[in-house]
N, C-alpha and C positions, 0 to 999 in steps of 0.2 A: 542074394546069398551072402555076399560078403558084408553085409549091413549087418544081417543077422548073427556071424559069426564074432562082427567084431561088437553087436552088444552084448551077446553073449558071456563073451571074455570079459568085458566092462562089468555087468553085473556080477560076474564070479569074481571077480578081484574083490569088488567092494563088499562082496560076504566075507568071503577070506578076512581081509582087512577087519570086517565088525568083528566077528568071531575071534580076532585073534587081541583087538580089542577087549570083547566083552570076559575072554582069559587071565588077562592083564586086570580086569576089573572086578572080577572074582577074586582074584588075587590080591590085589592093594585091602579089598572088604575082609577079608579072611587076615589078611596082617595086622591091620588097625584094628579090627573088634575081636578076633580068634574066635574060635565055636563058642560063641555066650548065646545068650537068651536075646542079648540086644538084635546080632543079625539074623538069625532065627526069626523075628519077632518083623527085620526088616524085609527079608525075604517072602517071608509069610503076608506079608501083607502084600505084596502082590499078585496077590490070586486072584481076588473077586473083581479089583480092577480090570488085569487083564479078561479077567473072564465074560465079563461085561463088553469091553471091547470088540472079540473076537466073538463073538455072538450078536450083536449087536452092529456092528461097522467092518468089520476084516470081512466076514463069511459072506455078506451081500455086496460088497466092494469088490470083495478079488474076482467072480467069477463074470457082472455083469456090467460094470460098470463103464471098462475101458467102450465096449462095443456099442453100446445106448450111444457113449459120448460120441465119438464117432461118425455113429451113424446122422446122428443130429447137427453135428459140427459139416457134414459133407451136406444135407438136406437144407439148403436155405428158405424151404416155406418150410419148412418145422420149427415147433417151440424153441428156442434160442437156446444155443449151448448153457450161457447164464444162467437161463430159468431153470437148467434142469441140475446145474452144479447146483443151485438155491435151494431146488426141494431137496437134493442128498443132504444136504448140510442141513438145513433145517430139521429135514425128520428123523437123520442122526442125532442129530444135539439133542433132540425131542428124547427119543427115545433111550439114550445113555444117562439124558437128567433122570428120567423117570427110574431106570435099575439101577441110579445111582441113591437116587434119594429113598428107596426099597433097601437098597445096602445097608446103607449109613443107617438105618430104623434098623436093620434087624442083625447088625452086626455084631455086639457083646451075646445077643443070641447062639450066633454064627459060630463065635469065634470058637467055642467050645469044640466043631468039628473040623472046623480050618487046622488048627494048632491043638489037637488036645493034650498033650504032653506040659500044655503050660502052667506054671501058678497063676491066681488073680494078677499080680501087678505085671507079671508077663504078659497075658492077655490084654489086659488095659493099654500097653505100646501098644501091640498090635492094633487094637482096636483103634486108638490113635492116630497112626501111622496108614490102615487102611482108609481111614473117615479121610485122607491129607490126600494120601493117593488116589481116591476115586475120580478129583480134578484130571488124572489123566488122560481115563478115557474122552474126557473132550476135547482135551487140547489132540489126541490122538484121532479123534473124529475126523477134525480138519485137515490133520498134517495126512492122515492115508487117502483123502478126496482129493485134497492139492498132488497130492503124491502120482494118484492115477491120471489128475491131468498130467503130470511131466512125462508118464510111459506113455499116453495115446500120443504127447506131441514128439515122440523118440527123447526127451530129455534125460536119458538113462545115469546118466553120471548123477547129478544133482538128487533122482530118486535113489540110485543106491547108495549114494554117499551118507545117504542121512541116518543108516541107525549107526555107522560108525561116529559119526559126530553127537551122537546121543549117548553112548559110550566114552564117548571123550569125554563129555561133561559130568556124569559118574564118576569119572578116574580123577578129574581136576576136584570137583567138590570131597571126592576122598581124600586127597592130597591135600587140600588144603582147610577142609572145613571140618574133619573127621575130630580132631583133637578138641576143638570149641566147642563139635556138638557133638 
């Protein structure tokens, strides 16, 4: 009970913390660009990304994943914990290259519905800008599988800490790279 209570509190802190981050990070975006077409253009473009991800890797991840591992990690004649991080990871990456590379084909398509308020050269970032950002739902493949092994081994710090330090790196590239680029 008191394990539970005190991951509990661990992973509420470290949403607090993202959140009050990603406030902070709203905010630096909105200073440096004001309401233009550019953040608009930036924001917008992560739609199909994420949307790809959560469909794709969140939705099958969050519900099943901890307990398979688990179960397999406690079952010593069973398929090996390994084998079966391998096949998530594989047939993730498989399957986010393949809505990625669906995306990036029919995106200047797309964009029209994503963003319709925009002119051609405003869609054009966008369209840019999503084609750049679709790399993440892979790098994101990885980081939510590793991520669920650190919940199944109680590593709760280290998993909640990390969309705050993904938000820190937003705020620092704002800060410092927003004027150059």
């Amino acid at each position: 009970k008191k394990a539970f209570f005190r991951g509990s509190a661990l992973l509420a802190s470290t949403t607090v913390l993202s959140y009050g981050l990603g406030l902070l990070r709203d905010r630096l975006l909105a200073h440096s660009f004001g309401a233009s077409q550019i953040l608009g253009a930036y924001e917008g473009a992560f739609v199909l990304p994420d949307l790809i991800l959560n469909i794709f890797v969140a939705a099958g991840l969050s519900a099943a994943f901890i307990p398979v591992f688990n179960s397999i990690a406690d079952d010593a004649a069973a398929v090996s914990s390994d084998d079966f991080v391998s096949s998530v990871l594989n047939s993730s990456l498989m399957l986010v290259t393949m809505a990625g590379v669906l995306a990036w084909l029919t995106l200047p398509w797309l964009a029209r519905y994503i963003v319709p308020g925009f002119n051609l050269a405003d869609r054009q970032l966008f369209v840019h800008l999503s084609r750049l950002l679709l790399l993440s739902p892979l790098i994101f493949a990885v980081s939510n599988t590793l991520g669920n092994i650190l919940l199944s081994r109680g590593k709760l710090f280290w998993f909640g800490i990390s969309a705050a330090l993904y938000n820190t790196g937003t705020i620092l590239g704002t800060v410092f790279l927003a004027k150059h680029y």
